[in-house]
N, C-alpha and C positions, 0 to 999 in steps of 0.2 A: 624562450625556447619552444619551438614547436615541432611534433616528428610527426610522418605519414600517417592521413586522415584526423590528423589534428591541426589542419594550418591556423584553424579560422581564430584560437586558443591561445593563451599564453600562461606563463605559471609567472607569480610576480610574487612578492613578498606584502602583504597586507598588515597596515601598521594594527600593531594588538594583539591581530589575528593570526601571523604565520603566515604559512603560503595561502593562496588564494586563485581563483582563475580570471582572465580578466580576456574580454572578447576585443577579435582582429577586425573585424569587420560588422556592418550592421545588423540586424535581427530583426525580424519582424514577427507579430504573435503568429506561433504555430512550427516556428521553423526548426529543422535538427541543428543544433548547436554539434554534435559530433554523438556517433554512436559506439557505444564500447563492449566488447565482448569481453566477458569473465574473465577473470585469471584462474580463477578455481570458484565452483558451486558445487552445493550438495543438497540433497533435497532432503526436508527434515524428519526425525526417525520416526515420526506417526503417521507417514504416509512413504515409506520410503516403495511399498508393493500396489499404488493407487495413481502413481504420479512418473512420467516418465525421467529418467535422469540424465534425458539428454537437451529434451527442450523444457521439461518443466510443465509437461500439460498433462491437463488428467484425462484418461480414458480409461472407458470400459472395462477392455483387453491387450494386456501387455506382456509382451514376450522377455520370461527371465533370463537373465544370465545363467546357460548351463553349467559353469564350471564353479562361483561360487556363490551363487543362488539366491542372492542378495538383490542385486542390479535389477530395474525393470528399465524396459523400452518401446517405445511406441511400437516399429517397426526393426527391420535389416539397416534403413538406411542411420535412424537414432543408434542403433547398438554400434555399426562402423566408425559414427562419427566419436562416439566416446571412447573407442579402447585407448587411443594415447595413453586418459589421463585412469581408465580404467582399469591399466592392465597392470600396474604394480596395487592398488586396493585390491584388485580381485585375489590376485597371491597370497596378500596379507590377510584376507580375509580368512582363506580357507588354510594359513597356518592357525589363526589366531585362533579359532573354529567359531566366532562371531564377529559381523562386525560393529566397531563401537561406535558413540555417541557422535550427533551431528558433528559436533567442536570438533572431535579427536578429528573426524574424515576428512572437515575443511581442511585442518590444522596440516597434514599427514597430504594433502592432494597439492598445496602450495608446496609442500618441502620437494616432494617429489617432483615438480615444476622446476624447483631451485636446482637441483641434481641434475635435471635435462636439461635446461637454460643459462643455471648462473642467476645470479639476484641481481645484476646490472640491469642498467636501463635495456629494455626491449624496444624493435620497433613498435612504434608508434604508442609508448608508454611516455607517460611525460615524466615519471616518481619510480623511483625504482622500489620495489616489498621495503627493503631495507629502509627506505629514507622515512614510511608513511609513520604517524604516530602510533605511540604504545600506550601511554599514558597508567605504565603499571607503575613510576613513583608514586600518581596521585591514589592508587588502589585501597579500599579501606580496608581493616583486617578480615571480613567478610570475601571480599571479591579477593585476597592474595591466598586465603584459604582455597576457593573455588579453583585459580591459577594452579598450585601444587598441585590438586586431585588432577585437575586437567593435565599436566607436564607427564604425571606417575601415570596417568590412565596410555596417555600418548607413546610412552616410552615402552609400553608391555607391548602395543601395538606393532610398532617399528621394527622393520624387520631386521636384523641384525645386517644381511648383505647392504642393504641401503648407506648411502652416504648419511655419518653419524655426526648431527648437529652438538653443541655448547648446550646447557641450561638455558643461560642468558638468550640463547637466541631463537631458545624454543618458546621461551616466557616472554619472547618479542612478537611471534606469532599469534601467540596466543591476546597477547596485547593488543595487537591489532584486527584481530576478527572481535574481540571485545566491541572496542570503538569503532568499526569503520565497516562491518558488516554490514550488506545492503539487502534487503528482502527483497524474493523473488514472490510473483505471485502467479495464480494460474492462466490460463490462456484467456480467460474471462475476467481477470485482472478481481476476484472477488475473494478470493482467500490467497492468504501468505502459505508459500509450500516448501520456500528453499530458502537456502541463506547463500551468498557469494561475496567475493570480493571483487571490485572493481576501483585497481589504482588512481587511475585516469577521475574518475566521478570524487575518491574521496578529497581530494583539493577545493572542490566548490564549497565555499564558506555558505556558514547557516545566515538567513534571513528569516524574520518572520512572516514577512509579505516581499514574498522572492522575485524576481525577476526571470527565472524558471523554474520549469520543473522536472520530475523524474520519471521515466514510464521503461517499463519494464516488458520487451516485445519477447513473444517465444521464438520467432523466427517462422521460419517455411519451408516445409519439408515437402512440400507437395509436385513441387515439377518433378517433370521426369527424368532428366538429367540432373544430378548433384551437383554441377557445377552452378547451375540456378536457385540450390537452392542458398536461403538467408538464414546466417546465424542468429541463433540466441545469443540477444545482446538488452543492454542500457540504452534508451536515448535521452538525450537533454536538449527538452524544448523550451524555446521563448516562451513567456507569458505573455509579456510586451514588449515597445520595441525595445532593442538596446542598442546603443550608440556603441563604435570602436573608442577601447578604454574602459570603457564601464564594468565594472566587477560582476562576473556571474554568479548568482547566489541561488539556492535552493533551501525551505524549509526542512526541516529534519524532523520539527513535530508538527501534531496539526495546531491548526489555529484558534480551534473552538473552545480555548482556555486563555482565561483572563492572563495578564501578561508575569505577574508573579509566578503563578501556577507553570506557563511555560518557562522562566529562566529555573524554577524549582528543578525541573525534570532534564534540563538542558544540562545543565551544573550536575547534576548524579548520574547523569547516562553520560554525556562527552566531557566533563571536566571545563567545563568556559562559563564566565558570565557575560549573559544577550546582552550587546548594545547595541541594536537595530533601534532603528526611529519608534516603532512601532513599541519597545518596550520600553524605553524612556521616557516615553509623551504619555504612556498607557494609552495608547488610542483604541478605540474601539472597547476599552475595561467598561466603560458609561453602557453602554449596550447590552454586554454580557453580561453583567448584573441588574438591568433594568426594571426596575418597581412600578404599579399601576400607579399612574398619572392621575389626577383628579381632584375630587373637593374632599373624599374620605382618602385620602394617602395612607398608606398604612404605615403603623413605626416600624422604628427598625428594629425594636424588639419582635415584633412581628413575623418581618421582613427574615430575622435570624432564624427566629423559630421551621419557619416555611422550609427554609434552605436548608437544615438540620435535617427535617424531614424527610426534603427530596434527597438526602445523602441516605438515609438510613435506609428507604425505600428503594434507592438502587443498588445497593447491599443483597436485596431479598431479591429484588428481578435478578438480579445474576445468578444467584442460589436457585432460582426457581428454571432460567433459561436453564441455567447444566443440566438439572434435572429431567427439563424437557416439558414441565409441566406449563404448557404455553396459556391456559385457562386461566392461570394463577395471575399469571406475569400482568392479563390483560387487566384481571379485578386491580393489579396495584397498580397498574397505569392510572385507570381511573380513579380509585383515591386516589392517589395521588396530583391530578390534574384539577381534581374539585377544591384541595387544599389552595393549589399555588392560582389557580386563574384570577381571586378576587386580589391575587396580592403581587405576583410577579409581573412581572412588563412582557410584551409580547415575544423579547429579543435577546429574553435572560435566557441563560446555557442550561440552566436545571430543568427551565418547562422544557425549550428545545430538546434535551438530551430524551425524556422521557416523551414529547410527542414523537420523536424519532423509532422509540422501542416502540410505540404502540402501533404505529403505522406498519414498520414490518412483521410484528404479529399478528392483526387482526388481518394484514391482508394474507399471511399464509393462513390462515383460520377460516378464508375464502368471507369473511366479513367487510366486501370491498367498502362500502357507504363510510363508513363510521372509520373505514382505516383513508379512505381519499378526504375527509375534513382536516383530522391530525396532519396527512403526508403535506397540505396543505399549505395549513398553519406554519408548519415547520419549514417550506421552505420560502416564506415569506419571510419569517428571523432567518434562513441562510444570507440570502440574499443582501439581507443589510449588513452583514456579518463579514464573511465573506470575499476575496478578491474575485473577481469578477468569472478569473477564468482559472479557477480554483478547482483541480480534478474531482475532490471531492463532492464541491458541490454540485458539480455535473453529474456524478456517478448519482448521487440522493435526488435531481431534479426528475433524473432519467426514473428511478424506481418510483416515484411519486407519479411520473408520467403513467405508467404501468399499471400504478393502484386504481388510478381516474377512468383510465379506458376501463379495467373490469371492471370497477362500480357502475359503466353505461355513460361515464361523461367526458362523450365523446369533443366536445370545444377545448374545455379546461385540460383534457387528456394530451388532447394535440399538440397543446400550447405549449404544456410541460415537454414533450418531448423533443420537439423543435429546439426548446431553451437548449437543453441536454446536449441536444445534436449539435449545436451552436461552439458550446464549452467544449465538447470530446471532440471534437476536431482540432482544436487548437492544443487541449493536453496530451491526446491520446494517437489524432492523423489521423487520417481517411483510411487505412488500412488495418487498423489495428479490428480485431474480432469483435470486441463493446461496439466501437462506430460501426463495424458493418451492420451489428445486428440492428443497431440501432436508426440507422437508413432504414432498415426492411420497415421498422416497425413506423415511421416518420411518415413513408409512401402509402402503405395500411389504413394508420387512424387518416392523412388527408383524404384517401380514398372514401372513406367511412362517414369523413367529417361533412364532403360534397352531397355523399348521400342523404345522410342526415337533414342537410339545409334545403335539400329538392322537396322532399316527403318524411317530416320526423317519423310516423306514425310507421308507415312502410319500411322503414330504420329499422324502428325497435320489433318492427314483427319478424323481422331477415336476421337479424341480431339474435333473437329470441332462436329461431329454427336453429341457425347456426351453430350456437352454444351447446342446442341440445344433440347435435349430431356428432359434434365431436369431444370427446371427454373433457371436462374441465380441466383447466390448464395450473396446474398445481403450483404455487408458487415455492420458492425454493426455501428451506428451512431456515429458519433466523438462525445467523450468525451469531457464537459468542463471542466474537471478534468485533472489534469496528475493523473498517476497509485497512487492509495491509499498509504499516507507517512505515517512512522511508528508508530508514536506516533496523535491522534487527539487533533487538538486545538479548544478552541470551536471559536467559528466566534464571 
């Protein structure tokens, strides 16, 4: 079955799995598989006055919603393009006299969709709401509790004129933004800001090591005529090629966890156990746990002890990032690092995870040297780790690229961001905001890199003047996040 701007597509039945997506035509790394525009997004309540709620980008200054005070917008042309689905929440809002929780909004923006459309298949929808899973039989008493507050919060909301849904079919909704919620992120793709649903995307079965992936464009609001411009949408790109036939898959978690720890998280968040190659074979587990090599091997009492360590130890980094206390974080990176170096392998997750935190605090600490070693080290274990053209790993090569130029090293700088530019063209496209900026900065360090090889010395004196002329360029605060994961759960 294929509908408009879906030829390339097919929905098939995947033994084990359910449905499944399985590709009409060839692919090759980089290419749009099909791009899909929201059926309903809302952007999330900790940022609902920082983040626009039409494309999802943060700025500066954004123009409210006069009527219920809620809504922010980039501009006239973002506030037009949302009344559709804005203009029964804005009502509801200023009955209700607040409005409620991210869930209730998504929950309450689809019904509303249902009321204007109908829950049938839409153009160019392959699944109609109705068909996608719920998976509230598999609910523990934990999550059908959460389901009820959700229904009872949902139902004070509703406006009584509204077309008046079942229980059942409200607790289907709600089931399905459960499971099959996709996180949006921001126009820099570096923090998660929204949550949506997108029909079309949730059919792509999980893989561990996918054969695509997911990126999450704002669109473009910039030409001068609207009819130019491009919606806020999904893409799903190749990773590599794929042959007609082939099953398109996407990861749902990341891959930087031994392959237990991912079917652990798979099985509580979507209710399945992984059978990818990847988690049956444990491939790549030898790596992720990796112990020093040598004539003194360490035991594995040792070995435990270390790993015990490095869990406790990022217990406290996270207690210490909330607080902001970034000095801290740095001292327990380094015990830390002094414990595990004589004992873990270069490619075990625990050192990775923490030369990871150390590299983007020391370099917002402006301690480039000591944060471009770590950013280093760490993406040397990416790399073995790793698919090759693994967004994430592009996004960490690219910031390690970043650490190296301000530490002054200007070869190793280059190199990293070249790689970078390499990867995000293929996850990300030549158009997306990361790859542009990241062209600029590619033409820069080569620029830099030229000069450097002509006259090091005359370099570092132009370098030197440079920096002092123009304010230091402040790196942006450590995330208590890692990079935005594909599908949102709610908390």
């Amino acid at each position: 079955m294929t509908k408009g701007g879906m030829e390339s597509v097919e929905v098939f039945t995947s033994e084990g799995k359910g449905r499944g997506l399985k590709a009409q035509k060839e692919f090759l790394p980089g290419d749009v598989i099909f791009a899909e525009p929201a059926y309903a997004a809302v952007v999330f309540d900790s940022l609902t006055h920082v983040i626009c709620h039409t494309c999802f980008k943060r700025q500066e200054r954004l123009h409210r919603c006069g009527q219920c005070k809620f809504a922010y917008y980039c501009d006239r042309t973002c506030q037009r393009a949302a009344w559709l689905n804005h203009k029964n929440e804005c009502s509801a809002i200023k009955r209700h006299g607040k409005a409620p929780t991210e869930n209730i909004r998504l929950a309450a923006r689809i019904m509303w969709k249902i009321e204007r459309e109908g829950s049938g298949l839409s153009e160019s929808c392959l699944v109609s709401i109705d068909d996608l899973q719920n998976h509230v039989d598999s609910f523990d008493e934990e999550e059908k509790k959460d389901l009820r507050a959700d229904v009872e919060s949902f139902l004070e909301f509703w406006p009584p004129q509204s077309q008046q849904f079942g229980m059942q079919y409200i607790s289907h909704i709600f089931g399905v933004i459960n499971c099959n919620a996709f996180t949006l992120s921001d126009q820099r793709g570096l923090q998660a800001v929204g949550v949506g649903i997108f029909p079309n995307l949730c059919q792509a079965n999980h893989d561990c090591w996918p054969n695509c992936t997911v990126i999450f464009n704002n669109g473009n609001h910039e030409a001068v005529r609207s009819m130019f411009h491009t919606q806020m949408r999904i893409e799903l790109r190749a990773l590599s090629k794929i042959s007609p036939g082939d099953e398109l898959t996407v990861s749902y978690v990341d891959f930087l966890n031994v392959s237990e720890e991912r079917r652990r998280q798979l099985k509580k968040q979507y209710y399945f156990d992984c059978t990818c190659e990847h988690c049956k074979k444990q491939i790549k587990d030898d790596l992720m746990l990796a112990v020093k090599e040598g004539d003194s091997k360490p035991s594995a009492e040792t070995v435990k002890e270390v790993i015990q360590f490095s869990k406790d130890t990022l217990e406290k980094i996270n207690k210490a990032r909330l607080e902001g206390v970034y000095h801290e974080v740095v001292k327990l990176c380094r015990e830390c690092l002094k414990k595990q170096e004589p004992v873990l392998g270069d490619t075990n997750i625990y050192l990775l995870r923490i030369l990871s935190i150390a590299s983007e605090v020391l370099s917002y600490l402006q301690m480039f040297e000591e944060a471009a070693d770590y950013a280093k080290r760490m993406v040397d274990g990416y790399l073995k780790i790793y698919h090759p053209n693994n967004a994430q790993l592009g996004m960490a090569v690219m910031r390690a690229g970043v650490t190296h130029w301000h530490a002054g090293l200007i070869e190793a700088g280059h190199g990293m961001i070249c790689k970078a530019y390499a990867i995000l063209l293929i996850t990300h496209g030549p158009s997306h905001p990361i790859t542009k900026d990241l062209e600029v900065m590619r033409v820069q360090t080569e620029m830099e890199l030229r000069m450097f090889q002509q006259n090091e010395f005359m370099y570092y004196k132009m370098r030197e003047a440079a920096l002092k002329n123009q304010k230091i360029q402040v790196m942006p605060e450590p995330s208590n996040e890692t990079s935005p994961s594909l599908f949102h759960k709610k908390e």
